[in-house]
Backbone bond lengths (Angstrom), bond angles and torsions (degrees), N, CA, C in turn:
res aa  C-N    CA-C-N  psi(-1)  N-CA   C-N-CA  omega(-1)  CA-C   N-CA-C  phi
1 X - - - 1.444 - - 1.521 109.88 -
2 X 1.427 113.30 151.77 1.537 113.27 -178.29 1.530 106.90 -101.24
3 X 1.294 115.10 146.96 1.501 100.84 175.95 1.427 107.33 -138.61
4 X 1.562 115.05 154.02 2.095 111.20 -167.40 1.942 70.87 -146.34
5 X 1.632 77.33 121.76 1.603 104.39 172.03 1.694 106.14 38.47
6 X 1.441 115.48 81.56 1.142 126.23 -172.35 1.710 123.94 22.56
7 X 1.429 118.72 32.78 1.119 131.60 161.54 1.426 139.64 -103.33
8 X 1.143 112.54 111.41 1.854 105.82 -178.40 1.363 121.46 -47.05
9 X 1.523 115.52 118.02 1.679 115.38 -168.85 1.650 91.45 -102.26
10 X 1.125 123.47 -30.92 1.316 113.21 -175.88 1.601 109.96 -151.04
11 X 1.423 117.67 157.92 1.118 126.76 172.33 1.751 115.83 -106.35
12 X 1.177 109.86 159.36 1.407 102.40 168.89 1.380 110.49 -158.50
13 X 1.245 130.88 152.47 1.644 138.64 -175.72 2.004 89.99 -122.64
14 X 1.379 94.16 125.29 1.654 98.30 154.01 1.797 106.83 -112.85
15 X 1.611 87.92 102.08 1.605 79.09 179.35 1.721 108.29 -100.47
16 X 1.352 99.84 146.55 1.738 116.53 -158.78 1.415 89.66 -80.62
17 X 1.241 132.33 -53.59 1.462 132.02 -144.38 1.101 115.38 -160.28
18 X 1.818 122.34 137.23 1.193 134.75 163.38 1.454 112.49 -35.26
19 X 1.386 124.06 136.14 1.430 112.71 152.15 1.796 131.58 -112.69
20 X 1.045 129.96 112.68 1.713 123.17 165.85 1.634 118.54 14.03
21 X 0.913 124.13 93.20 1.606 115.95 -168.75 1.706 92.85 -54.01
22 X 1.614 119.07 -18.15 1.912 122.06 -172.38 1.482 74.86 -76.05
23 X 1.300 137.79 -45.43 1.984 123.32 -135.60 1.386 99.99 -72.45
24 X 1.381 126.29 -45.86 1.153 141.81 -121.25 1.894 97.85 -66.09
25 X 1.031 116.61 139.44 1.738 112.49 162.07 1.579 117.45 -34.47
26 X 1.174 111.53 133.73 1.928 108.42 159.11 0.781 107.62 -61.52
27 X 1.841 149.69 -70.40 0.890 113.10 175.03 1.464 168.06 -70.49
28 X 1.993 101.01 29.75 1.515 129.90 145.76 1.380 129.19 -58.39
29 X 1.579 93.07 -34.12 1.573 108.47 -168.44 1.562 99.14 -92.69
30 X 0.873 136.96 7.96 1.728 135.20 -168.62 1.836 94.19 -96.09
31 X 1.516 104.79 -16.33 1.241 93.12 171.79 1.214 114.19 -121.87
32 X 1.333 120.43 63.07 1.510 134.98 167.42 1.875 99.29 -107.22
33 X 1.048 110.45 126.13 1.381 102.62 165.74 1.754 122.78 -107.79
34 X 1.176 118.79 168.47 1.879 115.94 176.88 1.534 113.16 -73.23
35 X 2.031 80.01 117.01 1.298 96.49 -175.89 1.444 124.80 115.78
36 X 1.374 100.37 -10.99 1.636 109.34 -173.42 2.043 93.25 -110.31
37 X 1.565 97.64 151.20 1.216 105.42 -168.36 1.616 99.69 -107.93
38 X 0.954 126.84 123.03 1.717 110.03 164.91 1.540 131.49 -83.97
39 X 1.103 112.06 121.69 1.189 103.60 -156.96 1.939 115.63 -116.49
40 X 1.422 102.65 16.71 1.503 111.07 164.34 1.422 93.65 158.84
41 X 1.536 85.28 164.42 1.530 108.16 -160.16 1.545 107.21 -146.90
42 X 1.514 113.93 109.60 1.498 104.99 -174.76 1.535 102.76 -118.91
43 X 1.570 118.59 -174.39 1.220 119.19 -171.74 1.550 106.52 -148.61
44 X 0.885 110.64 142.15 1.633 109.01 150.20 1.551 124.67 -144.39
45 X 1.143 115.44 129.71 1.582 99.50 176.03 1.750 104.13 85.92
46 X 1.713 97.77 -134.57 1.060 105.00 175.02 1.379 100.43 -105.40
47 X 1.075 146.80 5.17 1.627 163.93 -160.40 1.095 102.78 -96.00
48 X 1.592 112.64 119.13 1.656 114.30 152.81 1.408 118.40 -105.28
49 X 1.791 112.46 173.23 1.595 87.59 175.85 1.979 66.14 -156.52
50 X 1.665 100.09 173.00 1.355 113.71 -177.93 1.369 105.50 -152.01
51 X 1.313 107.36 152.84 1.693 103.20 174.74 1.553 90.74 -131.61
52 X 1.880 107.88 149.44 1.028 108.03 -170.73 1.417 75.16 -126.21
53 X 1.726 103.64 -160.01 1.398 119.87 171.99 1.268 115.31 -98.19
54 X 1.556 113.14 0.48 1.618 103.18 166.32 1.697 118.30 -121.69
55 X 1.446 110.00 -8.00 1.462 136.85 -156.31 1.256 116.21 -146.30
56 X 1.732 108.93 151.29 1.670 103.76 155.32 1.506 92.74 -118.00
57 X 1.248 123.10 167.34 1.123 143.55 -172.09 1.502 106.63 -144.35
58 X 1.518 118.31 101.67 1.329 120.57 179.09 1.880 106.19 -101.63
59 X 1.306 115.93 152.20 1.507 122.71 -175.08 1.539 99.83 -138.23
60 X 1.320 106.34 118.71 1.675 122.78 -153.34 1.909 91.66 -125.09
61 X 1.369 102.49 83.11 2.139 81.91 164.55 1.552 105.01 -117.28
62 X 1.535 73.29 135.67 1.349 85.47 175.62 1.405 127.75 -110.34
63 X 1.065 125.30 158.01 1.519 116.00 -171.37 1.396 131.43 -133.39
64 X 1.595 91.23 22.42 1.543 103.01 -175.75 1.702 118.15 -68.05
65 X 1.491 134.60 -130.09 1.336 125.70 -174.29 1.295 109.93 -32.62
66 X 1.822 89.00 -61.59 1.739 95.52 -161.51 2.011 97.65 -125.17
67 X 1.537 96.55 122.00 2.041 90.35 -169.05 1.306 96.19 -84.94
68 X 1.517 92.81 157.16 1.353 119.00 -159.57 1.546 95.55 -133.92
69 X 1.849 98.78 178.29 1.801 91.12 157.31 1.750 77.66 -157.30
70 X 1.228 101.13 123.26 1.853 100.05 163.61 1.624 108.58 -120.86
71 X 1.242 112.03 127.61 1.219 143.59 -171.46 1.367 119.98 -90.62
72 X 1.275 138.93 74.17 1.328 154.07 -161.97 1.879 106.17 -77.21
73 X 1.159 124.81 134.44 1.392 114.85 162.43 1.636 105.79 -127.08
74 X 1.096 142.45 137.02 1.175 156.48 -116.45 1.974 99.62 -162.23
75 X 1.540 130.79 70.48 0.829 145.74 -176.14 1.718 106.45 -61.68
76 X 1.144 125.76 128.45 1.692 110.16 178.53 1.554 131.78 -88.75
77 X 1.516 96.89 3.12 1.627 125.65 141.19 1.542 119.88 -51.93
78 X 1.256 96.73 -21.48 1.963 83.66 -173.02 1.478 95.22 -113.50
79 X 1.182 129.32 -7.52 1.747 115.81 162.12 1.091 128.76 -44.77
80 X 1.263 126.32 152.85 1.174 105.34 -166.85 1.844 103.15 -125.82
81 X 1.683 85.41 -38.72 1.908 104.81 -179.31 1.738 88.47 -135.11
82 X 1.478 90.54 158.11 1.856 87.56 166.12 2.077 92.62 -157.07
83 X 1.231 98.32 149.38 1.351 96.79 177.29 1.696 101.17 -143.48
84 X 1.648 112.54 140.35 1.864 109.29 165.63 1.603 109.46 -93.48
85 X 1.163 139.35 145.07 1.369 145.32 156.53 1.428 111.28 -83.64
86 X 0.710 163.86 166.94 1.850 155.78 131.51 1.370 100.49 -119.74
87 X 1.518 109.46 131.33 1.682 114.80 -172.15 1.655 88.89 -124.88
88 X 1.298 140.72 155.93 1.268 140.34 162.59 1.263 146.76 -15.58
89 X 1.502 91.64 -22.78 1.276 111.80 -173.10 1.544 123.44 -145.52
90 X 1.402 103.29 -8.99 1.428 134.84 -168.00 1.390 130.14 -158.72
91 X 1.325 136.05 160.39 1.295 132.70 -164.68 1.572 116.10 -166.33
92 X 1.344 104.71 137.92 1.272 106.25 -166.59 1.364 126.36 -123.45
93 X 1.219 119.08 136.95 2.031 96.73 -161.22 1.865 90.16 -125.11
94 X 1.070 101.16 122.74 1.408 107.17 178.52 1.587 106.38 -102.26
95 X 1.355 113.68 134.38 1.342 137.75 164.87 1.877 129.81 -95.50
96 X 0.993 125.69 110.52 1.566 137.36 -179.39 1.129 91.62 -78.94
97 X 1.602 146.68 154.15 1.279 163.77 144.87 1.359 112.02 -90.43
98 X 1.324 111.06 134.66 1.997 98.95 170.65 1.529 100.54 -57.19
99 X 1.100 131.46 -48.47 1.550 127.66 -172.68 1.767 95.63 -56.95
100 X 0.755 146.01 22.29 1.537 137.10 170.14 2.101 107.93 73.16
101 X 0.835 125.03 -6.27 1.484 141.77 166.09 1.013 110.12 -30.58
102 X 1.083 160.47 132.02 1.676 163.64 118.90 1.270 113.34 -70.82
103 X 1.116 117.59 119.51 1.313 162.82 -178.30 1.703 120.75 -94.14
104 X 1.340 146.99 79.54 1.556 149.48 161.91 1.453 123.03 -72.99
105 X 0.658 114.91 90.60 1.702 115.35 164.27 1.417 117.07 -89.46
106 X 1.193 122.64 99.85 1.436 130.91 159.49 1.111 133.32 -76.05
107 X 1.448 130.80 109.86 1.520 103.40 164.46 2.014 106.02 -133.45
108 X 1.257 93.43 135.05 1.289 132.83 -161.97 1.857 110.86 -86.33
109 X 1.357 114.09 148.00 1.012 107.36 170.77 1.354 115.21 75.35
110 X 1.207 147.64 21.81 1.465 147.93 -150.48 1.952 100.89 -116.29
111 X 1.164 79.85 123.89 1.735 95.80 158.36 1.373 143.30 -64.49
112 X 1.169 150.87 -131.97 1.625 146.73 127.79 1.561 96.87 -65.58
113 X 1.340 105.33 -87.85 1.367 105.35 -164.67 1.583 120.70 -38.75
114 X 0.701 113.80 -51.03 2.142 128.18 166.22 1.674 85.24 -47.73
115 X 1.223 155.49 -73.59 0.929 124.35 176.74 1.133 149.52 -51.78
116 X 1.617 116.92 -40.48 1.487 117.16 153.53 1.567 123.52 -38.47
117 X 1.783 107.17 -49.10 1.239 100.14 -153.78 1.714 78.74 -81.43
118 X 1.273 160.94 15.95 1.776 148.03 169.11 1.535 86.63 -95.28
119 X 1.227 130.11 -29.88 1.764 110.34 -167.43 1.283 90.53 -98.57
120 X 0.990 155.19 -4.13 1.932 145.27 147.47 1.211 105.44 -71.32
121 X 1.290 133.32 -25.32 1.294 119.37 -170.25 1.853 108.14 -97.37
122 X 1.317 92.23 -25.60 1.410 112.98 155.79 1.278 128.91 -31.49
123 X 1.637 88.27 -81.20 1.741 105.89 165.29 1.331 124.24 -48.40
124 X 1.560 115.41 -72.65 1.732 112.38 150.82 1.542 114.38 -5.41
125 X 1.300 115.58 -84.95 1.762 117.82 -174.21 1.571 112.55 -42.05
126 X 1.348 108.72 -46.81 1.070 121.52 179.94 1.617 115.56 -37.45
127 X 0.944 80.87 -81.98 1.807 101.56 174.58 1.650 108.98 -32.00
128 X 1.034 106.47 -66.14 1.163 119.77 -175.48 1.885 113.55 -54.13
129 X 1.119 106.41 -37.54 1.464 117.35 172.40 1.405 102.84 -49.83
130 X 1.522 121.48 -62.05 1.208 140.31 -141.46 1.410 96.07 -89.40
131 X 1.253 124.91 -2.01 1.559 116.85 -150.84 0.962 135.59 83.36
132 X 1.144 108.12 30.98 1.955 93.51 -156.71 1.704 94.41 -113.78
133 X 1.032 100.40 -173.33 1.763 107.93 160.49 1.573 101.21 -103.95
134 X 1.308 104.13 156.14 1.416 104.55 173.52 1.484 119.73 -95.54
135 X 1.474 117.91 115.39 1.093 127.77 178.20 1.771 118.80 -8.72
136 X 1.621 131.33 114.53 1.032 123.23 171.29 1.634 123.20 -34.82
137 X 1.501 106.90 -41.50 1.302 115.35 -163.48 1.485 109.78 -98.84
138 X 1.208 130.50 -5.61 1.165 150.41 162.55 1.889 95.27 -62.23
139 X 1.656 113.38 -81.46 0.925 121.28 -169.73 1.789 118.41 -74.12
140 X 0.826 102.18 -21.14 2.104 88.90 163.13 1.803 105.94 -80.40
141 X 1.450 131.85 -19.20 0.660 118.90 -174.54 1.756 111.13 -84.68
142 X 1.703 115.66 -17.47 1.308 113.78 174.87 1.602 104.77 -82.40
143 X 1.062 119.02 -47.40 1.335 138.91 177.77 1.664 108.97 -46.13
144 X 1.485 117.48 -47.31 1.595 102.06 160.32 1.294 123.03 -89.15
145 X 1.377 117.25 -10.36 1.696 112.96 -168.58 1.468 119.80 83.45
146 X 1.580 103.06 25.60 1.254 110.13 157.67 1.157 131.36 -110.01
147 X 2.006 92.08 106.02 1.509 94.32 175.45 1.362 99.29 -138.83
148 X 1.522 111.80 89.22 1.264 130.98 149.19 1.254 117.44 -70.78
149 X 1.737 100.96 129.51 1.349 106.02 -158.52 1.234 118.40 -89.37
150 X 1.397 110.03 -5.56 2.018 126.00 -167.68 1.950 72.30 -81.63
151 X 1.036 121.62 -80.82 1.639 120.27 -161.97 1.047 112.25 -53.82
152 X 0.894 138.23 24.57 2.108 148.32 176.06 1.657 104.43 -112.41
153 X 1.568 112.03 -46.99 1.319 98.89 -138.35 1.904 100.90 -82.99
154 X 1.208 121.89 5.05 1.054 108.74 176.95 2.187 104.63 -92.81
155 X 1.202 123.00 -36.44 1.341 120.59 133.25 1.421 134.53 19.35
């Protein structure tokens, strides 16, 4: 985290790994509401985070002096800018807040396929930022876990 005069300027999650939308903790899923689809679930650490189709939902415990767990939800109404990086091995999707907030999402360690399925989920958010609907074929393809990478790369 960066900090200007002992203040948090930004947050960031490096999440290591996809998780099982079956694996995930219940109490991840307590914050799914009716009507919202979930559409991945990563982890790092002791940290979860989720992306739905209307929200992200980050889960931050911490365990320093005194442990905590603060529970962030991240509406895609309040974005303001969003951009993905893809580095070789890793990729990073940065989020603007209308409140001026910066927002990092890392995720680390990624393959081909781990990349396809972050640039569909990408797109998905995307859309949704912008207003849009999210592409049918975008979303059955997150929704089954098809992300074959021969059928992406022309995309």
């Amino acid at each position: 985290m960066a900090y200007i005069r002992y203040k948090e300027v930004t947050k960031h999650f490096n999440f290591t790994r996809p998780i099982d939308k079956k694996n995930l903790p219940s109490y991840v899923l307590d914050y799914l509401y009716e009507n919202e689809i979930l559409l991945a679930g990563y982890k790092v650490g002791r940290d979860h985070g989720i992306i739905t189709n209307k929200k992200i939902v980050l889960f931050d415990n911490s365990i320093s002096f005194k442990p905590k767990k603060e529970i962030t939800a991240i509406p895609y109404h309040a974005v303001s800018a969003h951009s993905i990086i893809f580095h070789p091995s890793s990729a990073e999707i940065y989020l603007l807040l209308d409140s001026g907030y910066p927002l990092l999402l890392k995720f680390v360690n990624l393959k081909s396929e781990d990349k396809v399925k972050l640039r569909l989920l990408y797109n998905a958010m995307s859309a949704v930022i912008c207003r849009q609907e999210i592409p049918k074929k975008v979303l059955d393809k997150i929704i089954n876990n098809d992300f074959d990478y021969d059928d992406n790369k022309e995309e």
